[in-house]
C-alpha positions as CSV (number, residue, x, y, z in Angstrom):
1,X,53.1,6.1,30.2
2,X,50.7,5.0,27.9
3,X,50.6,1.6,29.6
4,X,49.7,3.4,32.9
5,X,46.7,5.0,31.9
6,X,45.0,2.3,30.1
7,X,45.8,0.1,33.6
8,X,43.9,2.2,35.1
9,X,41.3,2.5,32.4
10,X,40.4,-0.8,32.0
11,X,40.4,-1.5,35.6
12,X,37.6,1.5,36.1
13,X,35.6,0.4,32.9
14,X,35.6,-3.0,35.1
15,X,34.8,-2.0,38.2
16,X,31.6,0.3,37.0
């Protein structure tokens, strides 16, 4: 789960 979030954290610090 963790895994999951911090996808999709990275990929929004990245995008803005």
């Amino acid at each position: 789960s963790l895994g999951e979030i911090n996808s999709h954290i990275t990929a929004a610090e990245d995008s803005g």
